[in-house]
DRENSE-82308 format. One record per residue (C-alpha): x, y, z; residue number from 1. Coordinates in steps of 0.001 Angstrom, whole numbers, plus 500000, padded with zeros to 6 digits. Layout:
DRENSE-82308
+--------+--------+--------+--------+
!      X !      Y !      Z ! lodren !
+--------+--------+--------+--------+
!      X !      Y !      Z !    NUM !
...
+--------+--------+--------+--------+
//
This chain:
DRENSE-82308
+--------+--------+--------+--------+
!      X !      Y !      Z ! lodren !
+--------+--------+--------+--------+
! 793861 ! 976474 ! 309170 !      1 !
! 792071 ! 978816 ! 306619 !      2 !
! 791314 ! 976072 ! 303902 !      3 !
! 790259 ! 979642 ! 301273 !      4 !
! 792989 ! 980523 ! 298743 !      5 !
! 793294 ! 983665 ! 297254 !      6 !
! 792455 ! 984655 ! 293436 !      7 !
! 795734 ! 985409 ! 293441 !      8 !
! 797384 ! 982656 ! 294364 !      9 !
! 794965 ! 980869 ! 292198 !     10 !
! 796065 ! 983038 ! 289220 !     11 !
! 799714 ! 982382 ! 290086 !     12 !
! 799505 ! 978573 ! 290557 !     13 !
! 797857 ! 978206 ! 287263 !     14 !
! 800018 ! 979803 ! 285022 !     15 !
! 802417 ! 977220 ! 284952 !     16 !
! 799653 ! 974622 ! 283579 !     17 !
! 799777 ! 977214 ! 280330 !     18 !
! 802764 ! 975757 ! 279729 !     19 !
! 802489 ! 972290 ! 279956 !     20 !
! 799591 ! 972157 ! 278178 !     21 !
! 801138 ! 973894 ! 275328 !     22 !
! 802848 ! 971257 ! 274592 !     23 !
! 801153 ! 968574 ! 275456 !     24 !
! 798668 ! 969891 ! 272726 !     25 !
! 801365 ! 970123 ! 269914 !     26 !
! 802010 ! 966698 ! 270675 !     27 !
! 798193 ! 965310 ! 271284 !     28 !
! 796673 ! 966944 ! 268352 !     29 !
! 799907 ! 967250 ! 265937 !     30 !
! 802742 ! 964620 ! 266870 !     31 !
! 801338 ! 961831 ! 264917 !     32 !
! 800799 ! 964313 ! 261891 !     33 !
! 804263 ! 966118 ! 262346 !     34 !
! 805602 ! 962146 ! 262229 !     35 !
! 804303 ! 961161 ! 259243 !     36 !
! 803314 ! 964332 ! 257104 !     37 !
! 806830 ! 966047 ! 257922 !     38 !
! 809177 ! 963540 ! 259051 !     39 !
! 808040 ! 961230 ! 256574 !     40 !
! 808093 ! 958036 ! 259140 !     41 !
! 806153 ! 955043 ! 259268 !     42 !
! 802509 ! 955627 ! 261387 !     43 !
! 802918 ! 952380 ! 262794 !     44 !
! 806850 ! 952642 ! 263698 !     45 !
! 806132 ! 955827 ! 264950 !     46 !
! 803231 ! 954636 ! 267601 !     47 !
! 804896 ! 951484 ! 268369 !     48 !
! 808223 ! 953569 ! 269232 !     49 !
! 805721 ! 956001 ! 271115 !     50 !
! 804717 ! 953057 ! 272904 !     51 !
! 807546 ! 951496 ! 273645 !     52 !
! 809045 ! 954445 ! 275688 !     53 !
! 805744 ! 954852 ! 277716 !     54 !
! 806288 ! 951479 ! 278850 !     55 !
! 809916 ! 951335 ! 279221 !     56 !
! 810821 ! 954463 ! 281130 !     57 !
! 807263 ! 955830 ! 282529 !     58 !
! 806370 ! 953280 ! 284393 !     59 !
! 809374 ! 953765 ! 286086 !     60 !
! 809855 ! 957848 ! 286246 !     61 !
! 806552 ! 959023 ! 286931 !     62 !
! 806331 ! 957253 ! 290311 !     63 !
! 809640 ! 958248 ! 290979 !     64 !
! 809641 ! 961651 ! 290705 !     65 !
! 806177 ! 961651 ! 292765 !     66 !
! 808106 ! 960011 ! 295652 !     67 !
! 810834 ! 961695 ! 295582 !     68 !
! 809096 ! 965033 ! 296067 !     69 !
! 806856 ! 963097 ! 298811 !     70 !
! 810515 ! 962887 ! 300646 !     71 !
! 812584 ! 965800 ! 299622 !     72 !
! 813050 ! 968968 ! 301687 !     73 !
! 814578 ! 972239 ! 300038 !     74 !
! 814385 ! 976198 ! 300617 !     75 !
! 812369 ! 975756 ! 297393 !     76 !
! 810014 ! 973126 ! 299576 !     77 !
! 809526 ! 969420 ! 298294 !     78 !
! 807828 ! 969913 ! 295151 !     79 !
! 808803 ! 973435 ! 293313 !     80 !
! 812901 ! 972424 ! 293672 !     81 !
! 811383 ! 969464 ! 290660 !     82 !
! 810611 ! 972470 ! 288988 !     83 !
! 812977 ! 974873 ! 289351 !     84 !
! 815837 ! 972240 ! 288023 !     85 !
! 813633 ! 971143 ! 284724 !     86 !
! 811567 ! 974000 ! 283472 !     87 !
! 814300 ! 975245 ! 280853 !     88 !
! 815369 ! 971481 ! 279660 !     89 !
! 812232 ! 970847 ! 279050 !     90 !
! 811725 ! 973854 ! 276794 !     91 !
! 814702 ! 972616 ! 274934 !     92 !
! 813274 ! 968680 ! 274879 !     93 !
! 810368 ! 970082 ! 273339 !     94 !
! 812464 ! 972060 ! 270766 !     95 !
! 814469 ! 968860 ! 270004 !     96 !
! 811106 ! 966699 ! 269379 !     97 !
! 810141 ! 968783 ! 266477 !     98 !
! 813470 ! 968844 ! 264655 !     99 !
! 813562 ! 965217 ! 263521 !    100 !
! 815830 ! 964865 ! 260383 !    101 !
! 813423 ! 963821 ! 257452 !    102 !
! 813650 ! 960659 ! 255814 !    103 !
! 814306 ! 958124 ! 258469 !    104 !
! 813280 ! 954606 ! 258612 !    105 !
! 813286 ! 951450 ! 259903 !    106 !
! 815333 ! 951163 ! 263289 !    107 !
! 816791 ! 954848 ! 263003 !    108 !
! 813517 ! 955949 ! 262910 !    109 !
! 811835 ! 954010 ! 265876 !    110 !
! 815062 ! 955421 ! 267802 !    111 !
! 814942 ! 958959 ! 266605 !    112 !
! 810972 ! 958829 ! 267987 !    113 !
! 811710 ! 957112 ! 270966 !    114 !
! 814865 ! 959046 ! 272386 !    115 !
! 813619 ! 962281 ! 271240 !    116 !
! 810168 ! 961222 ! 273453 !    117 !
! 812430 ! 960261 ! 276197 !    118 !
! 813719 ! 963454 ! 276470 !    119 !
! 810612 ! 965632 ! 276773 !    120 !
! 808752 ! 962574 ! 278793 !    121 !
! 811420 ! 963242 ! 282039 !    122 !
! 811904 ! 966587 ! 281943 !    123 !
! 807942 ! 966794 ! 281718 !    124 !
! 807366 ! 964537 ! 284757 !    125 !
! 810639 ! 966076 ! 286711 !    126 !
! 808277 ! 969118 ! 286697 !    127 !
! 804636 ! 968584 ! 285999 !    128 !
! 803998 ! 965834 ! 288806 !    129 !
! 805370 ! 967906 ! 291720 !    130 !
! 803348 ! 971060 ! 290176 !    131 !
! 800184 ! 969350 ! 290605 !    132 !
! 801451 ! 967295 ! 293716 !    133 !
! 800721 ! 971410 ! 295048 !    134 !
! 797319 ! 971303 ! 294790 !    135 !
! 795994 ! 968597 ! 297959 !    136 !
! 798454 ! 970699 ! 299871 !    137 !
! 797348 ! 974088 ! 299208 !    138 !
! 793909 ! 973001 ! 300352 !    139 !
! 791972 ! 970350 ! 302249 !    140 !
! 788885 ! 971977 ! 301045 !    141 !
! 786280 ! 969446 ! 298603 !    142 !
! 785121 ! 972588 ! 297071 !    143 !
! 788161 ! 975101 ! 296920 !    144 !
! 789694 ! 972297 ! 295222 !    145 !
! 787419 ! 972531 ! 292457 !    146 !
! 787566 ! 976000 ! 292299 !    147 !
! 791311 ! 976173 ! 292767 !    148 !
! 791284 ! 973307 ! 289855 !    149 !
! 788825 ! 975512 ! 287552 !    150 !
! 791115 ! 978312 ! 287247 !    151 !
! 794118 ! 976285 ! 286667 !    152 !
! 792346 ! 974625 ! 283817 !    153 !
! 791732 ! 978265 ! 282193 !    154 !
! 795045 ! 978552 ! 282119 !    155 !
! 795112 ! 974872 ! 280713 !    156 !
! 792348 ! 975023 ! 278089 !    157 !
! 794426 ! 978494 ! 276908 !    158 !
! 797066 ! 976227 ! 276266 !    159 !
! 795670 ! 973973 ! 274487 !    160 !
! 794173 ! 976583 ! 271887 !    161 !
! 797035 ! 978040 ! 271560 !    162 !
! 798492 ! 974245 ! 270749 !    163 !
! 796046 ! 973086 ! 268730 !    164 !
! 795387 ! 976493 ! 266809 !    165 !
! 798977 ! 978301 ! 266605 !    166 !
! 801281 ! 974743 ! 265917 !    167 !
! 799825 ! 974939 ! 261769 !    168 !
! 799612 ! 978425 ! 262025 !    169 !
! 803047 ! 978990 ! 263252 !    170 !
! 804753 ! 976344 ! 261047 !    171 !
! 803028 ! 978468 ! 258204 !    172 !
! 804533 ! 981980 ! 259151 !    173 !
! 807323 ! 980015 ! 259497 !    174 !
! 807335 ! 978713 ! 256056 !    175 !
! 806483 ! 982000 ! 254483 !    176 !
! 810049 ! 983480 ! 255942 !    177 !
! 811724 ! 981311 ! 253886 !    178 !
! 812366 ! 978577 ! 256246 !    179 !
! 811455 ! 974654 ! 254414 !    180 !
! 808738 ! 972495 ! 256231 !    181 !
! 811216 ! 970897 ! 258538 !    182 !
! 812727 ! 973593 ! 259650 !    183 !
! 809581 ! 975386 ! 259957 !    184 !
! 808299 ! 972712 ! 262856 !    185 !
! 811686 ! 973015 ! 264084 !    186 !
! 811393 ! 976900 ! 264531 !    187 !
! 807554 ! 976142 ! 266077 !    188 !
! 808673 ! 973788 ! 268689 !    189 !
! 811500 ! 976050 ! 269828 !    190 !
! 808811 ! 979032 ! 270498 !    191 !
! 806339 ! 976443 ! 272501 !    192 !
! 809511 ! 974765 ! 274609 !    193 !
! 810670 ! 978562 ! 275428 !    194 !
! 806915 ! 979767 ! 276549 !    195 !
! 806626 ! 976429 ! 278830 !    196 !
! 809967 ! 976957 ! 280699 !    197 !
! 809169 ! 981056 ! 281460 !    198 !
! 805321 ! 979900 ! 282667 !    199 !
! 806758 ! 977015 ! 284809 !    200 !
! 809475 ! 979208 ! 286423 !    201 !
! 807270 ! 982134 ! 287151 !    202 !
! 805112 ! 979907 ! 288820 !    203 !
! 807490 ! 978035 ! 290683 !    204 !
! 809020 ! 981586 ! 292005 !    205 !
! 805745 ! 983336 ! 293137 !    206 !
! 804212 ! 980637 ! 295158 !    207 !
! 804899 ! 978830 ! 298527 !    208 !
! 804338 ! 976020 ! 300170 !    209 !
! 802497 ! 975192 ! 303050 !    210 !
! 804270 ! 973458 ! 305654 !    211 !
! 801199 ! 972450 ! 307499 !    212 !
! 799604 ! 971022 ! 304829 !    213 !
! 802728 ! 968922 ! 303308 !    214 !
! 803547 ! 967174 ! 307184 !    215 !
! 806507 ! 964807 ! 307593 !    216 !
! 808173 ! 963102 ! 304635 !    217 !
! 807166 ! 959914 ! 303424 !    218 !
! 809079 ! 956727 ! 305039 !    219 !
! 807675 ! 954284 ! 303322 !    220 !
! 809938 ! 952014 ! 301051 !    221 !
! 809058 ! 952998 ! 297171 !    222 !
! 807443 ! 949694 ! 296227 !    223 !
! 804950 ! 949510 ! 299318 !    224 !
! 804125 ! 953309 ! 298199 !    225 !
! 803086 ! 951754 ! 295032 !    226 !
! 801057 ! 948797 ! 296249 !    227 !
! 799771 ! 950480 ! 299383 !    228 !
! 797968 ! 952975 ! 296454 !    229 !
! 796459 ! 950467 ! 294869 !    230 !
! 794527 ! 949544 ! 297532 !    231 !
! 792843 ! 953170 ! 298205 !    232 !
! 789659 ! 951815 ! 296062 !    233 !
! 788220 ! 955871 ! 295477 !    234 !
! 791573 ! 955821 ! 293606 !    235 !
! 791132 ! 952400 ! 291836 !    236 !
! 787753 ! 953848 ! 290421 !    237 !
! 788568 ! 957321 ! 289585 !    238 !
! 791510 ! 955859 ! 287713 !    239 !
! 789731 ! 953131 ! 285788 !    240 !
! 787177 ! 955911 ! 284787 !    241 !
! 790093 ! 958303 ! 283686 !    242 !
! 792140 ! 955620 ! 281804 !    243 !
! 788978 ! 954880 ! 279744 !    244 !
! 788365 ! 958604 ! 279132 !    245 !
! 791461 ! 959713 ! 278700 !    246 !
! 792312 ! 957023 ! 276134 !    247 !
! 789050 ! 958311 ! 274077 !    248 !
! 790010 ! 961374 ! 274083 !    249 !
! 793919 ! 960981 ! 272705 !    250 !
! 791929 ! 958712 ! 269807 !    251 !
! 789844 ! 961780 ! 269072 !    252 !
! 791911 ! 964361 ! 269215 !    253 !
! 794925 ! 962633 ! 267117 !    254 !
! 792327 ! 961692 ! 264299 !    255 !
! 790980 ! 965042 ! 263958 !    256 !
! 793552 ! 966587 ! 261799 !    257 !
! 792864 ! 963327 ! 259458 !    258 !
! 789197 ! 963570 ! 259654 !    259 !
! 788785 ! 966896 ! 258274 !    260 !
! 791341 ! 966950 ! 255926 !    261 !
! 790770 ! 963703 ! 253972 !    262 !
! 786864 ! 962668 ! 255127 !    263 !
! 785590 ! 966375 ! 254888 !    264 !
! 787945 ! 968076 ! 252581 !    265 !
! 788762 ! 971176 ! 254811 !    266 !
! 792196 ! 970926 ! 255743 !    267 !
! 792010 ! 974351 ! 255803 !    268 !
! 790264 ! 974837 ! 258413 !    269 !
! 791540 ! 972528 ! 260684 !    270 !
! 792938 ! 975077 ! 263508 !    271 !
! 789484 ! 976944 ! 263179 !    272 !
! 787441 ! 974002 ! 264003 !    273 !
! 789837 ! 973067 ! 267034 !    274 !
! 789634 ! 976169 ! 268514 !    275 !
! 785704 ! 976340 ! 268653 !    276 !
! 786097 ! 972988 ! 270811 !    277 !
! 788453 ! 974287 ! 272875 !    278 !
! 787301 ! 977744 ! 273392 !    279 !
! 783468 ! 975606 ! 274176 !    280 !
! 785780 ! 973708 ! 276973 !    281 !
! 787279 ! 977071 ! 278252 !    282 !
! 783816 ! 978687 ! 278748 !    283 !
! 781983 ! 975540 ! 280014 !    284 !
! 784698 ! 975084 ! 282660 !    285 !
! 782884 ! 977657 ! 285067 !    286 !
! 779301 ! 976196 ! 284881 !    287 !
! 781075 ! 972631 ! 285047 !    288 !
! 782177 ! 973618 ! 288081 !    289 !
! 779010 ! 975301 ! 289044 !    290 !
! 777207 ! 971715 ! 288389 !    291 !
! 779397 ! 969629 ! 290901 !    292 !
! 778429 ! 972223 ! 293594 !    293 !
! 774683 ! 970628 ! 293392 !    294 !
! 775673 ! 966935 ! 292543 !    295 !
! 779010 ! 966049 ! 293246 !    296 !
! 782014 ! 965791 ! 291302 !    297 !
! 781669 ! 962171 ! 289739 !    298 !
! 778052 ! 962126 ! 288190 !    299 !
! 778797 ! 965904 ! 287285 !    300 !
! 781476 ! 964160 ! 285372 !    301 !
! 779585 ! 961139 ! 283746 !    302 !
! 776962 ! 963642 ! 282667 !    303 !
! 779976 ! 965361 ! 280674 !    304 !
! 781311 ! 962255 ! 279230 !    305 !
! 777599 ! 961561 ! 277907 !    306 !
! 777187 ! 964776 ! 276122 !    307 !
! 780525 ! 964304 ! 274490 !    308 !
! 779816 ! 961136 ! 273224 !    309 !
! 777177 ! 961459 ! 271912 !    310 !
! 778113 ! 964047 ! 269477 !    311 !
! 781115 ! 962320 ! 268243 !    312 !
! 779352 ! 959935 ! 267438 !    313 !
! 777539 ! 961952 ! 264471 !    314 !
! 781009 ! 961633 ! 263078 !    315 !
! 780480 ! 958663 ! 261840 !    316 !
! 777810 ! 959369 ! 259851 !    317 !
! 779684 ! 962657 ! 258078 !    318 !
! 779550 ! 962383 ! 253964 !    319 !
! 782588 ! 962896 ! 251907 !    320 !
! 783053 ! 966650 ! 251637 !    321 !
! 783002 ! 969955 ! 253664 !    322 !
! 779879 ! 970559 ! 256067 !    323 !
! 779543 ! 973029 ! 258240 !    324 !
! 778082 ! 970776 ! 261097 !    325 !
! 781257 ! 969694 ! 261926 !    326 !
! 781341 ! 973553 ! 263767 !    327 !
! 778230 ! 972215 ! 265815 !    328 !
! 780061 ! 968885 ! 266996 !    329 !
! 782693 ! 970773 ! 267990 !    330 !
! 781009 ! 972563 ! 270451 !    331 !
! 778742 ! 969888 ! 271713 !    332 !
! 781980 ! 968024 ! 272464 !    333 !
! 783630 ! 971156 ! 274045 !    334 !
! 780407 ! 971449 ! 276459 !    335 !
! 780869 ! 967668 ! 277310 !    336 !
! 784846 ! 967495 ! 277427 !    337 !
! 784822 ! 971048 ! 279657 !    338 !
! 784549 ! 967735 ! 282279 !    339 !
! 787500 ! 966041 ! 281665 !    340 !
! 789235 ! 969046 ! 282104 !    341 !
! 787621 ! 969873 ! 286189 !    342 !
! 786491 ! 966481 ! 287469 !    343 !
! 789543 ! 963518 ! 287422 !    344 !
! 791832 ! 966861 ! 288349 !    345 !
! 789709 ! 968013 ! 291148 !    346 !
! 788274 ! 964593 ! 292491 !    347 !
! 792147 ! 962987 ! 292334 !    348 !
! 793591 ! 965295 ! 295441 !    349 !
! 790310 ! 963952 ! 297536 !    350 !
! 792179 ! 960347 ! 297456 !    351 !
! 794747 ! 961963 ! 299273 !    352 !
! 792609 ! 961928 ! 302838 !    353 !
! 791641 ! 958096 ! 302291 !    354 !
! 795128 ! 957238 ! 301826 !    355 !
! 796633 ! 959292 ! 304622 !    356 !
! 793673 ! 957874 ! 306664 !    357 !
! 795246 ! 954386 ! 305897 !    358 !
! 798773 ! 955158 ! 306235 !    359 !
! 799024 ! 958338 ! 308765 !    360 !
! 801111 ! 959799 ! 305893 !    361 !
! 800805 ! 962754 ! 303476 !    362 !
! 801670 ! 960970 ! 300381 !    363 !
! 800565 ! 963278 ! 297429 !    364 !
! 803588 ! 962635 ! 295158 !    365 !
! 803303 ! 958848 ! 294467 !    366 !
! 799388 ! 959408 ! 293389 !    367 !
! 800199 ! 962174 ! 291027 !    368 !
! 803279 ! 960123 ! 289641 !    369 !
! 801080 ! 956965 ! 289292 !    370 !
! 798452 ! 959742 ! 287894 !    371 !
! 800917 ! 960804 ! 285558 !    372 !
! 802374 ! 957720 ! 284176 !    373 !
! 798884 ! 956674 ! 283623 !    374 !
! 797672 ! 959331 ! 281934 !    375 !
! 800848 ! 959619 ! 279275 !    376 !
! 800513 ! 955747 ! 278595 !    377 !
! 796664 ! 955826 ! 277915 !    378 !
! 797623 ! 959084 ! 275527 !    379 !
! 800692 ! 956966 ! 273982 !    380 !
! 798632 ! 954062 ! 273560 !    381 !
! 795749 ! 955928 ! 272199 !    382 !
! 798453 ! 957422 ! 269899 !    383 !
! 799700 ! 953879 ! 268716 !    384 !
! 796608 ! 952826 ! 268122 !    385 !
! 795856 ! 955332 ! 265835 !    386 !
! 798811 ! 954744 ! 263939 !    387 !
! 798415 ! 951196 ! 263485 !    388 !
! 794859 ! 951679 ! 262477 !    389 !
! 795953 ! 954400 ! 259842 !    390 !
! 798080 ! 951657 ! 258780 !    391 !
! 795719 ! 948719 ! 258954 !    392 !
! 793496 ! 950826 ! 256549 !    393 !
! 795799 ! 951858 ! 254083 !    394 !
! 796074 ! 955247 ! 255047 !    395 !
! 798958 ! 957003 ! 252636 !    396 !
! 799985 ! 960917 ! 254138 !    397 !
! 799565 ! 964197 ! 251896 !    398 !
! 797327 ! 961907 ! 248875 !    399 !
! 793353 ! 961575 ! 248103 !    400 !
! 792239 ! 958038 ! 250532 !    401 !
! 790663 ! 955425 ! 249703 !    402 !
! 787163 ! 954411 ! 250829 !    403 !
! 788648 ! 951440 ! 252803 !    404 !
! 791064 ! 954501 ! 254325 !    405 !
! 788578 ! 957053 ! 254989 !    406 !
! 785983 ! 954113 ! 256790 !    407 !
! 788851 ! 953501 ! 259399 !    408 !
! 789671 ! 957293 ! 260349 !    409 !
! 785658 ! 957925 ! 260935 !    410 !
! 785909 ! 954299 ! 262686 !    411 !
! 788242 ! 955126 ! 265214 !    412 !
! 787619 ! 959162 ! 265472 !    413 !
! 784082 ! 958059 ! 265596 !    414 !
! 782705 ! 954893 ! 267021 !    415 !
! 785452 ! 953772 ! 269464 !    416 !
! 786033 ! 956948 ! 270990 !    417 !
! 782348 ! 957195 ! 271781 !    418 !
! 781857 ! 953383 ! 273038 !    419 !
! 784832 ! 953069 ! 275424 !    420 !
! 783363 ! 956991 ! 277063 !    421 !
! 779872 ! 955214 ! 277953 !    422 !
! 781871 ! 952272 ! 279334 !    423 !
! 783403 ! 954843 ! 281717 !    424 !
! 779961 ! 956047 ! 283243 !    425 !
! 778796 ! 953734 ! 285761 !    426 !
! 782395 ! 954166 ! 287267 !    427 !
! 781480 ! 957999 ! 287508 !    428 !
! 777934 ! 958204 ! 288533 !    429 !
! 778416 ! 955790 ! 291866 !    430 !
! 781948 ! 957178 ! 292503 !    431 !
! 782439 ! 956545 ! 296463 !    432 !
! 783577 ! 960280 ! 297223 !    433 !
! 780705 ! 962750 ! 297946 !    434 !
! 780714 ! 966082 ! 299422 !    435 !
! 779622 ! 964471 ! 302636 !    436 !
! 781993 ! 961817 ! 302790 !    437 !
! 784600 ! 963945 ! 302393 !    438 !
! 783906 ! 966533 ! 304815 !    439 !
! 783428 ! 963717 ! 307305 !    440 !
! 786881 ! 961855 ! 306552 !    441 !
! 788671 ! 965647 ! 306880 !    442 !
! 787102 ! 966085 ! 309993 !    443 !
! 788086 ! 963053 ! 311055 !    444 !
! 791784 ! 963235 ! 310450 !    445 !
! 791611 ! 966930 ! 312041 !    446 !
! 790142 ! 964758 ! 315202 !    447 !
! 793063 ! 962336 ! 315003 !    448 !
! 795757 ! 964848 ! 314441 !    449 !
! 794454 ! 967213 ! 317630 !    450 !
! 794253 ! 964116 ! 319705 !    451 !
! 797878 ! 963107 ! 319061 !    452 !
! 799059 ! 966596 ! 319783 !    453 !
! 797500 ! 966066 ! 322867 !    454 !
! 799288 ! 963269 ! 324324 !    455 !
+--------+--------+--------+--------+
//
């Protein structure tokens, strides 16, 4: 089977992730902010209720919806039915998120955060786990992979600009036609929730399956698909590694709109400063990729990590008041986070082969759901964090901070961010999975499956 996909096809598959990261960069970067500058709630209620529903329902959905689409058969294949039935409730979810009513507290509050998460959470995981189920099965290839994964994260990286740069920008326009600040967020979460359900569907309509590639479904009982992935140990390390990163990288990028608006005075410029990162990442995601080719996907990945933390760690060390270095960090940390966008995303579909060399099954569904669940709680919890930390140190929304204040945002968008990314390394730079190993271990199944065909 011809393991090369077309540009094409590429472009087509990755459209979708335009979507999804839309919104899942209105609620990384701006969430916590929209929760306590807007909505007026409590940081702390609001990351413990944030919390709260990653444990309670993730744990449970993610993995779900990843087996079900390792067992489902459709005209729409196992995977894109997922997406075909939640692409337009979850533009709507994400509509709903950003039209709290102001003034909450206490328990209505923690509920309003925690249903309203709820909401976007399963519609997001009914569709975004199968959609990146798709990409083990649309090739076996260790280096079309991280091509096929490169282009996807254009479209990704897009997404997040436009997240990161348009949410303030929009709730501005917004507020300029007369709309009041509520409403305004209201009116921006409606125009990211419609964008994500026309990427996802044109996706989901323009691209096929592969038969070949997806074999026989899945007949193993849903808690031995759990356990039975824990013991894939490529998997074990690759998600340690990402957990760790991932969680660094939630910390960062939810402290960053309180970091330059109360430690360097330029609230202003905010969105520009965001979108110098994130256009670094888009640009850095071809020679990331280009890197890997020579040493393999995990140190390529470690040596990301590195760069990034260094430079936030300079952070830390940032006066009271505007500076234009803070233009520099941000793209030292867009050449070193360009990483987390390829590597975990590219290296997680190689786990695949080990596990269907343990099992004899194709079981792509229950690692992205595990992926997934794992992912969002490291992001909630890195959210929580935050907001218990804001509160810890006295932070007050929309007034000047107090030194105690300002020393725990450049704490936490600073120091811990950068610590827990070196702890990460070692897991990256003697990951099991080379080039080699992975060839081999394809070739081998190939062997097994020609052999049974045989008999």
């Amino acid at each position: 089977m011809d393991q090369k996909l077309s540009f094409g096809l590429k472009f087509r598959y990755g459209l979708a992730d335009l979507g999804f990261s839309l919104i899942t960069s209105a609620m990384q970067f701006f969430l916590l902010y929209y929760y306590t500058d807007v909505a007026g709630i409590n940081p702390a209620l609001a990351g413990a209720a944030l919390l709260v529903g990653k444990i309670t329902w993730d744990a449970i959905n993610d993995p779900l919806f990843g087996y079900w689409s390792d067992r489902v058969r459709s005209r729409f294949g196992r995977r894109r039915i997922f997406m075909v039935i939640g692409a337009v409730p979850l533009g709507f979810a994400a509509w709903i998120m950003f039209s709290l009513p102001t003034g909450l507290e206490g328990v209505p509050a923690f509920f309003a955060v925690l249903l309203s998460f709820w909401l976007v959470d399963t519609f997001h995981t009914m569709t975004c786990t199968p959609y990146y189920a798709l990409t083990p099965e649309l090739t076996r290839d260790y280096n079309e992979r991280a091509s096929l994964t490169s282009i996807r994260m254009v479209y990704n990286v897009v997404g997040y600009i436009l997240g990161a740069a348009l949410t303030t920008m929009l709730a501005g326009i917004f507020r300029g036609a007369g709309l009041d600040l509520q409403q305004a967020w209201s009116a921006t979460g409606a125009v990211f929730g419609t964008i994500a359900a026309i990427t996802i569907l044109i996706t989901t309509l323009s691209i096929k399956e592969s038969p070949e590639s997806a074999g026989e479904p899945s007949k193993m009982p849903p808690v031995s698909a759990v356990l039975t992935a824990f013991k894939n140990r490529p998997f074990v390390i690759l998600m340690v590694a990402f957990i760790l990163s991932s969680f660094s990288f939630t910390v960062l990028t939810a402290l960053v709109p309180y970091f330059i608006q109360y430690q360097l005075d330029m609230k202003d410029q905010v969105s520009y400063i965001l979108l110098v990162m994130l256009v670094t990442i888009g640009i850095c995601l071809i020679p990331a990729k280009l890197v890997s080719d020579r040493i393999n996907k995990g140190p390529s990945y470690a040596l990301g990590l590195f760069i990034a933390s260094a430079a936030i760690i300079t952070g830390f060390f940032f006066p009271y008041g505007p500076t234009p270095w803070i233009y520099l960090v941000a793209v030292v940390v867009g050449i070193g986070f360009s990483a987390q966008w390829v590597f975990p995303w590219s290296m997680l579909p190689d786990v695949v082969e080990y596990d269907e060399e343990m099992t004899g099954e194709r079981r792509e569904g229950i690692y992205y759901g595990l992926w997934a669940f794992l992912s969002k709680f490291t992001s909630a919890l890195g959210v929580a964090v935050c907001g218990w930390a804001l509160q810890l140190y006295g932070y007050m929304p929309n007034v000047a901070q107090t030194e105690h204040a300002l020393f725990g945002i450049r704490l936490f968008f600073a120091v811990v961010p950068s610590v827990i990314l070196i702890i990460s390394l070692p897991f990256l730079i003697w990951y099991p999975i080379t080039r080699k190993s992975h060839a081999a271990l394809v070739q081998q199944l190939a062997d097994r499956k020609a052999a049974a065909l045989k008999r």
